[in-house]
VOVOTOR-723273 format. One record per residue (C-alpha): residue in one letter; chain; z, y, x. Coordinates in nm, 4 decimals, m for minus. Example, Ala and Ser with C-alpha at 12.3 -4.5 7.8 and 13.67 -1.06 7.14 Angstrom:
residu:A | chaine:A | pz:0.7800 | py:m0.4500 | px:1.2300
residu:S | chaine:A | pz:0.7140 | py:m0.1060 | px:1.3670
This chain:
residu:X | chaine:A | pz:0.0000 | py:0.0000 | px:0.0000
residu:X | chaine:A | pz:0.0087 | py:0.2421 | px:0.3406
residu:X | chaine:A | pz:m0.1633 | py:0.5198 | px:0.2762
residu:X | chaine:A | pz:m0.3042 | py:0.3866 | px:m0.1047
residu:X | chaine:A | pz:m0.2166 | py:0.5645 | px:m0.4257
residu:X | chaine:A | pz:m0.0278 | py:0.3268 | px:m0.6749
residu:X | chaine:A | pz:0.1609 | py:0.2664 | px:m0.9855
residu:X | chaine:A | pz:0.4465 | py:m0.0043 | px:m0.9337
residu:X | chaine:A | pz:0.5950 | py:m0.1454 | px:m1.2758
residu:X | chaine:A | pz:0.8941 | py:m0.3342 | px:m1.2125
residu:X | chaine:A | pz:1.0718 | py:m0.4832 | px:m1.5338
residu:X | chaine:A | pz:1.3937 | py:m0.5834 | px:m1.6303
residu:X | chaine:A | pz:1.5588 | py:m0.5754 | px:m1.2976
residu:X | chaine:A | pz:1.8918 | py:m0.7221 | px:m1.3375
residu:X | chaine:A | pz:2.0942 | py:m0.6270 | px:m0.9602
residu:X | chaine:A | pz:2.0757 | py:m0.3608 | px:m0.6802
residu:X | chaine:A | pz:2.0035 | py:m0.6628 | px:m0.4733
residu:X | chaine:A | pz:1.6361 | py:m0.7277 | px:m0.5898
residu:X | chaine:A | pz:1.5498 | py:m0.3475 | px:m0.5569
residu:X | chaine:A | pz:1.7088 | py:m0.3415 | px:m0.2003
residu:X | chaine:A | pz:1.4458 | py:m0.6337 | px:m0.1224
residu:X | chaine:A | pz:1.1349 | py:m0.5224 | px:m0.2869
residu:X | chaine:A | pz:1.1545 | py:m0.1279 | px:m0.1948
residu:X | chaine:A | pz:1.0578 | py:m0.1355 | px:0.1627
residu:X | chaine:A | pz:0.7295 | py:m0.2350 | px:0.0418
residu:X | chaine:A | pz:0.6440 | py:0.0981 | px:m0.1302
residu:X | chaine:A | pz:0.5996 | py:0.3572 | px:0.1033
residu:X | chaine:A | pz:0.6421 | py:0.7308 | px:0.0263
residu:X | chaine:A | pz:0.3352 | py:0.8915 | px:0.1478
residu:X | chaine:A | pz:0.3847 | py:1.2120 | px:m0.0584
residu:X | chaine:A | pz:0.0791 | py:1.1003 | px:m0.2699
residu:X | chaine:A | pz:0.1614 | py:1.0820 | px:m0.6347
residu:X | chaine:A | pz:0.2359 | py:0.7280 | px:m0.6320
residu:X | chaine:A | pz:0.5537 | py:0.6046 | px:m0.8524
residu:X | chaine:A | pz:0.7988 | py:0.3536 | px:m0.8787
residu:X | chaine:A | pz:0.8971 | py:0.2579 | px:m1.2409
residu:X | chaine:A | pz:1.1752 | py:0.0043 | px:m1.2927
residu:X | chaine:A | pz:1.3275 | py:m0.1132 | px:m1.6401
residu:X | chaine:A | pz:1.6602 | py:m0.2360 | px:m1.6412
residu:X | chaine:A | pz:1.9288 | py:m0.3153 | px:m1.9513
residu:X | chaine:A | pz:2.1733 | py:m0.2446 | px:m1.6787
residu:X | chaine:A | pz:2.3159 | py:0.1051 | px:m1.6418
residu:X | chaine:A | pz:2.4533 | py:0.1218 | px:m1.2732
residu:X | chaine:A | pz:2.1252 | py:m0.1019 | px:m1.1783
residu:X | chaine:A | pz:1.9383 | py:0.2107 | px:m1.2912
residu:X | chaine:A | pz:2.1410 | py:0.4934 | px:m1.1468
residu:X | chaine:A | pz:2.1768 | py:0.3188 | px:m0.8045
residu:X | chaine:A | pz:1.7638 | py:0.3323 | px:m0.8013
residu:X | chaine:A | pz:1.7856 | py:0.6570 | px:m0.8707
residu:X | chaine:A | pz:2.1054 | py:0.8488 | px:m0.8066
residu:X | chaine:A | pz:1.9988 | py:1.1575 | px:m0.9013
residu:X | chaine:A | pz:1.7450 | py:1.1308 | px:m1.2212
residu:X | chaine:A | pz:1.9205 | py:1.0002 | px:m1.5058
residu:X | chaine:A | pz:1.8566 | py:0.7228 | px:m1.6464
residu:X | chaine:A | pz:1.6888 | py:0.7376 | px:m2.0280
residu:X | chaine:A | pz:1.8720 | py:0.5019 | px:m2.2215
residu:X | chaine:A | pz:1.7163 | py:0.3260 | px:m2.4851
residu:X | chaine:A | pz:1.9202 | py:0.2334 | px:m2.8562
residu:X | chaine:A | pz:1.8336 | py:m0.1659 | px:m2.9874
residu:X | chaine:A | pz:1.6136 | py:m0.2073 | px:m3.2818
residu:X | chaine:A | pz:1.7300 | py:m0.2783 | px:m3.6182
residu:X | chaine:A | pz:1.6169 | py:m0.6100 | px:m3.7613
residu:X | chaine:A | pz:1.4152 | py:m0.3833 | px:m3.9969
residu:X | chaine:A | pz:1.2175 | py:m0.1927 | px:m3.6807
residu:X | chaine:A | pz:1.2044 | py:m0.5295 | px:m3.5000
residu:X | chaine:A | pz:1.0599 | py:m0.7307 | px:m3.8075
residu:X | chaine:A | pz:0.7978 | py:m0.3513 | px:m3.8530
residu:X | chaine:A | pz:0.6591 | py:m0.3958 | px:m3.4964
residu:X | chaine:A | pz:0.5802 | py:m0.7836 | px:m3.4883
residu:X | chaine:A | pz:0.4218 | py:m0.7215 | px:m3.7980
residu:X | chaine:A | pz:0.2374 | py:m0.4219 | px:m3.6673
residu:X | chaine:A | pz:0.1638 | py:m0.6350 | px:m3.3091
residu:X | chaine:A | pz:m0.0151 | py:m0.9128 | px:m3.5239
residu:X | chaine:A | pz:m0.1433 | py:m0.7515 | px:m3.8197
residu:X | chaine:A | pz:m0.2785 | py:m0.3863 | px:m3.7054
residu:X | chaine:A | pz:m0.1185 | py:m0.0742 | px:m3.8752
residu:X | chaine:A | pz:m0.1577 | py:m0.2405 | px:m4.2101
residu:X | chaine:A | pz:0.0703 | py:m0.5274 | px:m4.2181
residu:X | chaine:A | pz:m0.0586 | py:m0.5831 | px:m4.5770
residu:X | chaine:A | pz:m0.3844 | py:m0.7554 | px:m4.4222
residu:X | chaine:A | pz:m0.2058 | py:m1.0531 | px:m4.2634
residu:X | chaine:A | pz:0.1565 | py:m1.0490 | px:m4.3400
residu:X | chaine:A | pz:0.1638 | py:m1.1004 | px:m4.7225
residu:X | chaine:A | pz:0.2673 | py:m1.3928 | px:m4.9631
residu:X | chaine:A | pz:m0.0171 | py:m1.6193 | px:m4.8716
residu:X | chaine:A | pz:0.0810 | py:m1.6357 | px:m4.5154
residu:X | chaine:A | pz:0.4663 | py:m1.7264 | px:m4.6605
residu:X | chaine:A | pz:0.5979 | py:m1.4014 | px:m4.4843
C-alpha cells in the first residue's frame, strides 16, 4: 500500500490486540487514504482513535430489524414478495 491511495474497511474488531497487528500495514502517506474500523466495543474504538469520538450506534427494534430484511429481499415495496402467499 506504500505510496497507493486506499480505503481499508475493517469490521467488527473485537480487541486492541488485532488493530495493534494489522496497523503497521497501512502507511500514512498524507494522501487521503482512511482507515475505517467497526467495533460493538467502546474502549476497542477509542483506543483506535483516542481523539475522534467514537459514533455510537442504538440496536434495532424487532420492528426496524423485521422492515430492513424485508426491504433487503423484497425492494422498497415489501408488498411484492413479503405477503400472505409467501406465509410471511
Amino acid at each position: 500500500l506504500k505510496g497507493r491511495r486506499y480505503l481499508i474497511v475493517m469490521d467488527d474488531v473485537w480487541n486492541t490486540e488485532a488493530w495493534n497487528d494489522v496497523r503497521r500495514c497501512f502507511p500514512n502517506d498524507n494522501n487521503g487514504s482512511r482507515v475505517m474500523v467497526t467495533s460493538r466495543i467502546l474502549k476497542v474504538a477509542r483506543f483506535i482513535s483516542p481523539l475522534n469520538a467514537p459514533h455510537v450506534m442504538r440496536f434495532l427494534t424487532v420492528d426496524e430489524s423485521w422492515k430492513l430484511l424485508q426491504e433487503k429481499l423484497c425492494g422498497l415495496d415489501s408488498r411484492l414478495c413479503c405477503d400472505d402467499e409467501m406465509g410471511w
